[in-house]
N, C-alpha and C positions, 0 to 999 in steps of 0.2 A: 665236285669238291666236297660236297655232303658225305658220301660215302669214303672220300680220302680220311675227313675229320672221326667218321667212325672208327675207322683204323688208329689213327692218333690218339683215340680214346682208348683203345684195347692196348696200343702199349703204354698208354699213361697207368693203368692200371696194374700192368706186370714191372712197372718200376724201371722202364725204357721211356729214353727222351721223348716226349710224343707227336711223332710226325709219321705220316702215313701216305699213302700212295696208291693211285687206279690210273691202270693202264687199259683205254679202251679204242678201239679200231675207228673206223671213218664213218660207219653208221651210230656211231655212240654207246657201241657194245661192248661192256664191261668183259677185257681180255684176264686181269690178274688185278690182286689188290694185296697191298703189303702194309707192313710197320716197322719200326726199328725195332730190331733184337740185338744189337750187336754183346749185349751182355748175357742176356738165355743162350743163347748160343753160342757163347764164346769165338765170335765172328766178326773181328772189323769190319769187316764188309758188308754185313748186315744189316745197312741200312734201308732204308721204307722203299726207296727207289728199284736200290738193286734186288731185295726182294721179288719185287711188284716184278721189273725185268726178266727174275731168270721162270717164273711162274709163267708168264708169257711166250719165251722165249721155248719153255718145254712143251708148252699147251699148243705152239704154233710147230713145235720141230724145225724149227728155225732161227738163229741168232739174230737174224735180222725185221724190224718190226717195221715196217715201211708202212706209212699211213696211219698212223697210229699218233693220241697225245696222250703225255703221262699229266695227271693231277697232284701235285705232291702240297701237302700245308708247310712247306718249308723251303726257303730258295737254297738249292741245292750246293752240296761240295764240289771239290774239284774231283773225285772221283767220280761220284755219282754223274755228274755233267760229261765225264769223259764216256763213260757206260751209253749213257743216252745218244751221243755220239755215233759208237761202234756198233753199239744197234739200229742205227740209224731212225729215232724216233723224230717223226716230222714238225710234233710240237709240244714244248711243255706251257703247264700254267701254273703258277705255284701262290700259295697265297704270304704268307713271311714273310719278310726279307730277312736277311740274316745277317747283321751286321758286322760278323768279327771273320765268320769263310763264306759266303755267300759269292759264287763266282757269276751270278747273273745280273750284276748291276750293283751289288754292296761293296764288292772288294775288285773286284774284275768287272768285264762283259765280255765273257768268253764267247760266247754265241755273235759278239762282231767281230770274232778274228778271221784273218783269210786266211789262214795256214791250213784249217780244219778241212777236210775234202768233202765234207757233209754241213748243210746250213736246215737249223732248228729254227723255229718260229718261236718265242721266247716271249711268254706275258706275265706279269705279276700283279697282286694287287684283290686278288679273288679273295673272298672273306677270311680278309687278312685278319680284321678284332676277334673274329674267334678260333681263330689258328695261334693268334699271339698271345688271347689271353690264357686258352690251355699252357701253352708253352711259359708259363708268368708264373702262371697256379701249380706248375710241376714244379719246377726251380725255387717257388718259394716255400713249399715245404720241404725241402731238401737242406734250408740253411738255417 
C-alpha cells in the first residue's frame, strides 16, 4: 500500500484526485502501478485501477490476471470493481472508503453478490489516515 500512496502522490501533484494503485502477482511481485489521470488525459476511464490493470494486462499479454491483488488507496467505483472482475483479479485491498461511490461496503457490497461469475476477496482499512488525509489535503485546497 506504500508504493500505491506513492502513486497518489504523483497525481496529487499533477492536479488529479490522489489515488493510486499496485498490482502485484502471488509472490508479492509488483506487476503495474498506476494513478488517476483522468484529466491529463482526457480519459474517464483513467482511473488508478484501470490504469494499474491495462499496465498489467499488457505486461502479461493477457486480459486475465489470475492470482493477482490490486492495492488501491481508495475503495473503488462501480467501474473500476467491474474491471477487477473481468480480469479476474483474486483480491483487492484498498485503504479509504469512499463514501458517496464506493461499491465495496460504502454504497454497495458488490463483491457479495451472486450474479458475478467470479468471487474477489475484498479487504479495506489498510493505512486508511494517510490515504484520507492526502485525499483532505487535495480537496481542501481546491475550495
Amino acid at each position: 500500500m506504500q508504493v500505491a500512496l506513492s502513486q497518489a502522490q504523483l497525481a496529487f501533484q499533477q492536479g488529479e484526485v490522489p489515488v493510486g494503485a499496485v498490482l502485484v502477482d502471488a509472490n508479492n511481485q509488483l506487476l503495474a502501478a498506476g494513478y488517476n489521470q483522468p484529466i491529463s488525459t482526457c480519459d474517464a476511464t483513467a482511473h488508478a485501477e484501470i490504469v494499474a490493470l491495462r499496465m498489467a494486462c499488457a505486461g502479461r499479454q493477457n486480459y486475465r490476471l489470475v492470482d493477482t491483488t490490486l492495492y488501491v488507496t481508495l475503495e473503488p467505483c462501480t467501474m473500476c470493481f467491474g474491471a477487477l472482475i473481468h480480469a479476474r483479479v483474486a483480491r483487492l485491498v484498498f485503504a479509504a472508503s469512499e463514501p458517496k461511490a464506493g461499491v465495496c461496503g460504502s454504497q454497495l457490497a458488490l463483491q457479495s453478490q451472486d450474479f458475478y461469475n467470479h468471487k474477489m476477496q475484498v479487504e479495506g482499512g489498510l493505512l486508511t489516515d494517510q490515504s484520507a488525509a492526502l485525499l483532505k489535503q487535495f480537496f481542501a485546497e481546491r475550495r
